[in-house]
PDB file of N, CA, C and O in Angstrom, chain B, residues numbered from 101:
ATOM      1  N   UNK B 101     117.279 100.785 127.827  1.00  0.00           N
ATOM      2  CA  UNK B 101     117.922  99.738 127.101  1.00  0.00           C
ATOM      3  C   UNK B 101     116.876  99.156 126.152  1.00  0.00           C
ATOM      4  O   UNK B 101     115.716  99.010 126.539  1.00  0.00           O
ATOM      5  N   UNK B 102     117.320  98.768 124.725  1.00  0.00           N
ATOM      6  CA  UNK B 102     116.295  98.345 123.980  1.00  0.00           C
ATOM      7  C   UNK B 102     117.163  97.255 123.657  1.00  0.00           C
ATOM      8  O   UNK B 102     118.289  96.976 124.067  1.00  0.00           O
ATOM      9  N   UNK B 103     116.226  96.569 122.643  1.00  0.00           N
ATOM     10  CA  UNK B 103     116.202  95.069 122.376  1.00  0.00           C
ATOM     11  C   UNK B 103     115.477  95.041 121.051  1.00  0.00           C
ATOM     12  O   UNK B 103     114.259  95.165 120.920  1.00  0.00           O
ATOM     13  N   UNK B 104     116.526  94.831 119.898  1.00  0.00           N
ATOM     14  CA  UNK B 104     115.763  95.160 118.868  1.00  0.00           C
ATOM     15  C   UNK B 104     116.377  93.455 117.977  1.00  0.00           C
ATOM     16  O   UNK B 104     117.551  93.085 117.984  1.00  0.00           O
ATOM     17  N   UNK B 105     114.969  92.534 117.161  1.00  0.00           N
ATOM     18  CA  UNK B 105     115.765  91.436 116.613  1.00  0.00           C
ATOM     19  C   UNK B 105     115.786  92.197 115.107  1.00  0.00           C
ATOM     20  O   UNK B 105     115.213  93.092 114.488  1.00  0.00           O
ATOM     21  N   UNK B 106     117.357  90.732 114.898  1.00  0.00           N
ATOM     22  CA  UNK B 106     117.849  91.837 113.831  1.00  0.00           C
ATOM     23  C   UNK B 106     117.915  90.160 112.601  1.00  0.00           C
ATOM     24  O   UNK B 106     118.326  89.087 113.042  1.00  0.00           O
ATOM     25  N   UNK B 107     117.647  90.254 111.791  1.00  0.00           N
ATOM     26  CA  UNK B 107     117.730  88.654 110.760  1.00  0.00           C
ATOM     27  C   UNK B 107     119.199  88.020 110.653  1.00  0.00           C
ATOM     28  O   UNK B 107     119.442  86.843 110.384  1.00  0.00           O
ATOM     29  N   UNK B 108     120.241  89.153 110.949  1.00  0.00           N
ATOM     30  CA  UNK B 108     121.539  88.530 111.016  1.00  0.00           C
ATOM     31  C   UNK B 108     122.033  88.059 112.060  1.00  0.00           C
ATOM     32  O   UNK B 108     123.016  87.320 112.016  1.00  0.00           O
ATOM     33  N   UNK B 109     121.270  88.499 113.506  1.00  0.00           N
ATOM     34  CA  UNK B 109     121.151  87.316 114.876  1.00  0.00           C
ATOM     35  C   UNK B 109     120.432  86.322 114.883  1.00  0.00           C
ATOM     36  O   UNK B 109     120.486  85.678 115.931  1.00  0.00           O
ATOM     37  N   UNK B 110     119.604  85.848 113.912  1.00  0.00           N
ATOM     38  CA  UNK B 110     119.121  84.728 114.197  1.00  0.00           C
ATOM     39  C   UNK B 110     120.020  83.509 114.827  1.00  0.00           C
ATOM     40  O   UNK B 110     119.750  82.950 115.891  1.00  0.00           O
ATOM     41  N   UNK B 111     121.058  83.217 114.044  1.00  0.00           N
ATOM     42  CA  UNK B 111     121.763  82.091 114.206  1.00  0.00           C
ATOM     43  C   UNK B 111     121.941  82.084 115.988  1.00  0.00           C
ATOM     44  O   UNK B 111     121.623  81.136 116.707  1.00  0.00           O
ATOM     45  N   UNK B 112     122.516  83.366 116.446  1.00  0.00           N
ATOM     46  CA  UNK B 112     122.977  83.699 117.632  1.00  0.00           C
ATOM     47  C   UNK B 112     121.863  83.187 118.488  1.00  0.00           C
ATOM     48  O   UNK B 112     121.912  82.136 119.128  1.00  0.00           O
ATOM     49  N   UNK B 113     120.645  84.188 118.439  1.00  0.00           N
ATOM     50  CA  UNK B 113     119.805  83.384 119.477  1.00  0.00           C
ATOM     51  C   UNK B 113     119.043  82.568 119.330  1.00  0.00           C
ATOM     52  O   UNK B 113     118.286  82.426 120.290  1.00  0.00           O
ATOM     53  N   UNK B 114     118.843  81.728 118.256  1.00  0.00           N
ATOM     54  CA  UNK B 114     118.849  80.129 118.251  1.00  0.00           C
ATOM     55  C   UNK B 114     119.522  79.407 119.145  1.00  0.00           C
ATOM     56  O   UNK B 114     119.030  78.691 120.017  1.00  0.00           O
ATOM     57  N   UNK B 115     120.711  79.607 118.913  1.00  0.00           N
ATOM     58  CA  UNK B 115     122.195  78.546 120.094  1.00  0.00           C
ATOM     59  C   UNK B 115     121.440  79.357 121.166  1.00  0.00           C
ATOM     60  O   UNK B 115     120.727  78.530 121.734  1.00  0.00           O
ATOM     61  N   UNK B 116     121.272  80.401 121.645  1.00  0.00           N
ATOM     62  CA  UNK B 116     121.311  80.562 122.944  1.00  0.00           C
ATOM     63  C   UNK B 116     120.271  80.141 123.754  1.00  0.00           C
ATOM     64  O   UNK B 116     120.292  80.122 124.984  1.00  0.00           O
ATOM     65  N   UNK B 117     118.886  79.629 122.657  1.00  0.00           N
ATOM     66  CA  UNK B 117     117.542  79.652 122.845  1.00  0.00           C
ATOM     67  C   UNK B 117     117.765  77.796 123.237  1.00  0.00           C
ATOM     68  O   UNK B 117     117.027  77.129 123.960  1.00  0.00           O
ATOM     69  N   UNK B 118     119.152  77.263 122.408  1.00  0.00           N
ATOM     70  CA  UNK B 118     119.185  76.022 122.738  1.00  0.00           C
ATOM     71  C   UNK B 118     119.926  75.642 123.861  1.00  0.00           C
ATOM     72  O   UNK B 118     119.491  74.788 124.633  1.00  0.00           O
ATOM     73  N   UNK B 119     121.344  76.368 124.080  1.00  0.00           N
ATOM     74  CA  UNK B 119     121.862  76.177 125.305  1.00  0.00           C
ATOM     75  C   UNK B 119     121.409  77.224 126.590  1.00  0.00           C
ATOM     76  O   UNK B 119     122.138  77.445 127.557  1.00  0.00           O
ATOM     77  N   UNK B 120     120.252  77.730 126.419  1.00  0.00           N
ATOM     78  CA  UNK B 120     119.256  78.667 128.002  1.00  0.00           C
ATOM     79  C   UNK B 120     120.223  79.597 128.336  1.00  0.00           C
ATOM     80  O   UNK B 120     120.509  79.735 129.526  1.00  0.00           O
ATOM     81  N   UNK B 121     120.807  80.296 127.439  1.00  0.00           N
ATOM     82  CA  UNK B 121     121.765  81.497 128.043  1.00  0.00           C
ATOM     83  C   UNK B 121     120.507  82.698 127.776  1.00  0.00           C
ATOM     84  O   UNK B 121     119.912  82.651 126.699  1.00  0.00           O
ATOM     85  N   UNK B 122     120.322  83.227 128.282  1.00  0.00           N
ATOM     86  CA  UNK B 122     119.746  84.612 128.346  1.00  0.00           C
ATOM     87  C   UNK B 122     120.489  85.763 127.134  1.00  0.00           C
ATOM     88  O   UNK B 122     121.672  86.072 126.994  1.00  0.00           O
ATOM     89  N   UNK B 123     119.286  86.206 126.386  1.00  0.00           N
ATOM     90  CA  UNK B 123     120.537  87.535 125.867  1.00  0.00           C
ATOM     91  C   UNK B 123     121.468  88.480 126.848  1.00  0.00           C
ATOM     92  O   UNK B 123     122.668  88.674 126.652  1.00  0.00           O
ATOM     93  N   UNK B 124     120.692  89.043 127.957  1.00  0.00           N
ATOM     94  CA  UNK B 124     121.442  89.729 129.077  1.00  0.00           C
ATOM     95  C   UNK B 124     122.685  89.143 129.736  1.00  0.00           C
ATOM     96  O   UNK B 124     123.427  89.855 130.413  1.00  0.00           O
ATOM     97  N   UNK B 125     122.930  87.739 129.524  1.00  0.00           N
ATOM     98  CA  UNK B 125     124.034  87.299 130.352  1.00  0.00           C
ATOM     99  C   UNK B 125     125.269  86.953 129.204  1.00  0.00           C
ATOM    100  O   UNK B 125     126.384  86.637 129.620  1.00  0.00           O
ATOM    101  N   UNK B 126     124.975  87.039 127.672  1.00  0.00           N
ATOM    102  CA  UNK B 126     125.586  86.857 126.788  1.00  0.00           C
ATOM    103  C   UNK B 126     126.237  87.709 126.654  1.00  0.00           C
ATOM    104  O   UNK B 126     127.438  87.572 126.418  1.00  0.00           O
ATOM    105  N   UNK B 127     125.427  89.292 126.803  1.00  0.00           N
ATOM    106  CA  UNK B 127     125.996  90.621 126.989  1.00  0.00           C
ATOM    107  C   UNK B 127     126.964  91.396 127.954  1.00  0.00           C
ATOM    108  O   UNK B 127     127.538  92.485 127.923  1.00  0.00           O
ATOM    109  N   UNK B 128     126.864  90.097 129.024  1.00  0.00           N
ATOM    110  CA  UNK B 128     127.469  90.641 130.397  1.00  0.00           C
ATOM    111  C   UNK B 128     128.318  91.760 130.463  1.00  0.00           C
ATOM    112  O   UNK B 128     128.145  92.827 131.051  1.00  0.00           O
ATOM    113  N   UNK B 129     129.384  91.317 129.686  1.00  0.00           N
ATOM    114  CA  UNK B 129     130.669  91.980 129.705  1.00  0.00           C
ATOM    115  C   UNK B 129     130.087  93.841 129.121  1.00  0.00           C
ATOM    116  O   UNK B 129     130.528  94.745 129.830  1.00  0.00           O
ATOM    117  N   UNK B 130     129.382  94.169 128.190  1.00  0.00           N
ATOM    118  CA  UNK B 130     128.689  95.002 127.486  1.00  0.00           C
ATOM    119  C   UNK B 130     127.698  95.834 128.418  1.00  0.00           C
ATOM    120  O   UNK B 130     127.681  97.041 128.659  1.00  0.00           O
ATOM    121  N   UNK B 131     126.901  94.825 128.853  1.00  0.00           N
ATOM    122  CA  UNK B 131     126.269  95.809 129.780  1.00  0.00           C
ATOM    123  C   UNK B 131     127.090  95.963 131.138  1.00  0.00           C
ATOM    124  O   UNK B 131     126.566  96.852 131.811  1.00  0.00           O
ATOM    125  N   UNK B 132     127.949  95.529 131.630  1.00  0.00           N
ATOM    126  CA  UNK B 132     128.597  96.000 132.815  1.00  0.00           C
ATOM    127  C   UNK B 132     129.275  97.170 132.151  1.00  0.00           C
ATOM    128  O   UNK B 132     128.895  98.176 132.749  1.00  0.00           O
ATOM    129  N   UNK B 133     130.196  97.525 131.078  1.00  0.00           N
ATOM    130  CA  UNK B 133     130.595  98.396 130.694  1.00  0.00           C
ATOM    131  C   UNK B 133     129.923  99.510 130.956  1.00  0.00           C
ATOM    132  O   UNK B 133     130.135 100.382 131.799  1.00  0.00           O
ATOM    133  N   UNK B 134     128.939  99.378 130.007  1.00  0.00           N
ATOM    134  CA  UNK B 134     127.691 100.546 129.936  1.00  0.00           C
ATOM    135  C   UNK B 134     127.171 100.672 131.106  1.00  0.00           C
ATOM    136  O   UNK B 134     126.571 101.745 131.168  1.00  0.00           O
ATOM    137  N   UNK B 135     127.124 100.162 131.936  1.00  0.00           N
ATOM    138  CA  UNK B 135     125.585 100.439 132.921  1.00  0.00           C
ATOM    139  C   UNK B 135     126.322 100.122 134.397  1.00  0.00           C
ATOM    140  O   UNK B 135     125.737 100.447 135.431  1.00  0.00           O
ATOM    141  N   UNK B 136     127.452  99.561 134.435  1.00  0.00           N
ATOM    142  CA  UNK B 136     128.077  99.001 135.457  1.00  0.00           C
ATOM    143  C   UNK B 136     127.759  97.750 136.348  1.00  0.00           C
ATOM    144  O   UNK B 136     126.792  97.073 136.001  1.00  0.00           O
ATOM    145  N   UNK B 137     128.364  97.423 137.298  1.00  0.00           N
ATOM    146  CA  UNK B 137     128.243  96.222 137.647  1.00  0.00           C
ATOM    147  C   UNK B 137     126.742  96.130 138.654  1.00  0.00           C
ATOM    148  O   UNK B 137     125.890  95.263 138.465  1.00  0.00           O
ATOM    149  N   UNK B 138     126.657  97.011 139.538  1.00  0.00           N
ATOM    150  CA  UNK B 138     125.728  96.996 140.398  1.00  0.00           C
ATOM    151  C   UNK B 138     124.394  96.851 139.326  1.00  0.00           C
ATOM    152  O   UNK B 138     123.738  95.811 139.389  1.00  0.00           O
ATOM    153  N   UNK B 139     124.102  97.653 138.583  1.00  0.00           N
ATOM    154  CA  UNK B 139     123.207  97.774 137.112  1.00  0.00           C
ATOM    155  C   UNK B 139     122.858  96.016 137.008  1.00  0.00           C
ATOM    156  O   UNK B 139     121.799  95.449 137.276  1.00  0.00           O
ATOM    157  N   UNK B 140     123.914  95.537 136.613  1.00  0.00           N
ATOM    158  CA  UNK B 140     124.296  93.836 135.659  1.00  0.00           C
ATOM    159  C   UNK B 140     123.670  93.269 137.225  1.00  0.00           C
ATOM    160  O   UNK B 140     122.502  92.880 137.212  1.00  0.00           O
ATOM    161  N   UNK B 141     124.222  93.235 138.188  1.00  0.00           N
ATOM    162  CA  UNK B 141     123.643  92.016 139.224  1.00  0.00           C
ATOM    163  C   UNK B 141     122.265  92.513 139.507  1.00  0.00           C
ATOM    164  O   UNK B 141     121.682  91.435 139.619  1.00  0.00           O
ATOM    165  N   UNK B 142     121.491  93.296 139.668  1.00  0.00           N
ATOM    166  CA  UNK B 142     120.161  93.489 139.727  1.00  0.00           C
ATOM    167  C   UNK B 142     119.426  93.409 138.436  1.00  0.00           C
ATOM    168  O   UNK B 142     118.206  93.395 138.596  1.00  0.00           O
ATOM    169  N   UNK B 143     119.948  93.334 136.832  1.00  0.00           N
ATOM    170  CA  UNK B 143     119.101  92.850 136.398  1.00  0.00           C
ATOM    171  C   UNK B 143     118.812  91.494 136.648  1.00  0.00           C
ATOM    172  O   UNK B 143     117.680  91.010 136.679  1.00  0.00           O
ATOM    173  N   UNK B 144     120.579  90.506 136.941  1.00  0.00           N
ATOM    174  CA  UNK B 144     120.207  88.827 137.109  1.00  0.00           C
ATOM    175  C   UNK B 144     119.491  88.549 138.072  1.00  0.00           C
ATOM    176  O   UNK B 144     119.081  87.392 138.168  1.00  0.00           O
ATOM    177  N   UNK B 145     119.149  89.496 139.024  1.00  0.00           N
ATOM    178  CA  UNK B 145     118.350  88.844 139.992  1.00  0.00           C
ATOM    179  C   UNK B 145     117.067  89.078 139.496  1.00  0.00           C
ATOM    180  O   UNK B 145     116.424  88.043 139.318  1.00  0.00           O
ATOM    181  N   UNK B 146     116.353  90.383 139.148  1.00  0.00           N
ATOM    182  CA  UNK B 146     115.058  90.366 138.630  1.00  0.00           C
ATOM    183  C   UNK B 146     114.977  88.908 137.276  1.00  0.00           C
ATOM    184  O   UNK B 146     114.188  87.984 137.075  1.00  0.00           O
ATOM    185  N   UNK B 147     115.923  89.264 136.783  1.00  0.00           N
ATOM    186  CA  UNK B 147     115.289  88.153 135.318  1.00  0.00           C
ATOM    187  C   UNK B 147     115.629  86.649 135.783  1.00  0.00           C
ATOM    188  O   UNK B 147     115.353  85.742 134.997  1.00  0.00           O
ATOM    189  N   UNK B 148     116.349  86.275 137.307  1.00  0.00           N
ATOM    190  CA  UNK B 148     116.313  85.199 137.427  1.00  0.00           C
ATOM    191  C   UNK B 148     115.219  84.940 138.424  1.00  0.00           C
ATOM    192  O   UNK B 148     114.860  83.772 138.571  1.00  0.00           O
ATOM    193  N   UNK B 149     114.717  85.771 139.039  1.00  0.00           N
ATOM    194  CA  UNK B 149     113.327  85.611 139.675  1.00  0.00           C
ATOM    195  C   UNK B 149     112.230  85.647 138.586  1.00  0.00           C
ATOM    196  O   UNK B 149     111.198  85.056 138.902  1.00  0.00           O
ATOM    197  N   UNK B 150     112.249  86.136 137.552  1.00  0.00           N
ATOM    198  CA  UNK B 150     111.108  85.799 136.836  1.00  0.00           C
ATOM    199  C   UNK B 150     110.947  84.635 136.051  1.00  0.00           C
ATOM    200  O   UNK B 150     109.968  83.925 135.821  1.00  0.00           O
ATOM    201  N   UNK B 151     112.513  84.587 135.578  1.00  0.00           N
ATOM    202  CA  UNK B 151     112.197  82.881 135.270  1.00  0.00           C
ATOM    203  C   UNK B 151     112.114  81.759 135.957  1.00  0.00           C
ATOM    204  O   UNK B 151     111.628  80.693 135.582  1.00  0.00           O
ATOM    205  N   UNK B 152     112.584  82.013 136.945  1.00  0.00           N
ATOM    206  CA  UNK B 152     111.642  81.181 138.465  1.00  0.00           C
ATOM    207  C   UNK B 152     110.263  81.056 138.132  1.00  0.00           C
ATOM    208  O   UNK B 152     109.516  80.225 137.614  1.00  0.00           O
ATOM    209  N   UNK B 153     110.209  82.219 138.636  1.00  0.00           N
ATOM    210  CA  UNK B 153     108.188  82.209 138.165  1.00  0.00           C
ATOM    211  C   UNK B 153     107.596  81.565 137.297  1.00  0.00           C
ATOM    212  O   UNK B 153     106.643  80.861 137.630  1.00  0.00           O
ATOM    213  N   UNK B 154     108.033  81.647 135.884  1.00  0.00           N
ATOM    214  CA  UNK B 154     107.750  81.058 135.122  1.00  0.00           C
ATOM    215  C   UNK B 154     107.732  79.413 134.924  1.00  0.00           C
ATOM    216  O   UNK B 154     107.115  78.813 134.044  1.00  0.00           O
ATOM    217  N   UNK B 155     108.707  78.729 136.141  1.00  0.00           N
ATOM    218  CA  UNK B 155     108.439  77.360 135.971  1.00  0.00           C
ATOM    219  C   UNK B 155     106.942  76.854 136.930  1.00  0.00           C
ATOM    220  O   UNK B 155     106.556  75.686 136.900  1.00  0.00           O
TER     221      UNK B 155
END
């Protein structure tokens, strides 16, 4: 999975950077498609343990 910024998302992850949504959870619906559900709940747990960490 890549993650590429693009100048016509800015606006997007600004708001999201202001209301703390994660790009991955914005995507939910997208990456469960693609990758499935089991995929989607183990990334929220890794990326919500790391932003744990981070406080």
């Amino acid at each position: 999975m890549n993650y590429d910024r693009w100048d016509v998302c800015k606006p997007a992850c600004k708001n999201g950077n202001k209301l703390k949504v994660p790009v991955y959870r914005f995507l939910k619906e997208a990456i469960t498609r693609k990758y499935g559900t089991e995929f989607y709940e183990v990334l929220d747990k890794i990326a919500t343990k790391q932003y744990e960490n981070e406080i």
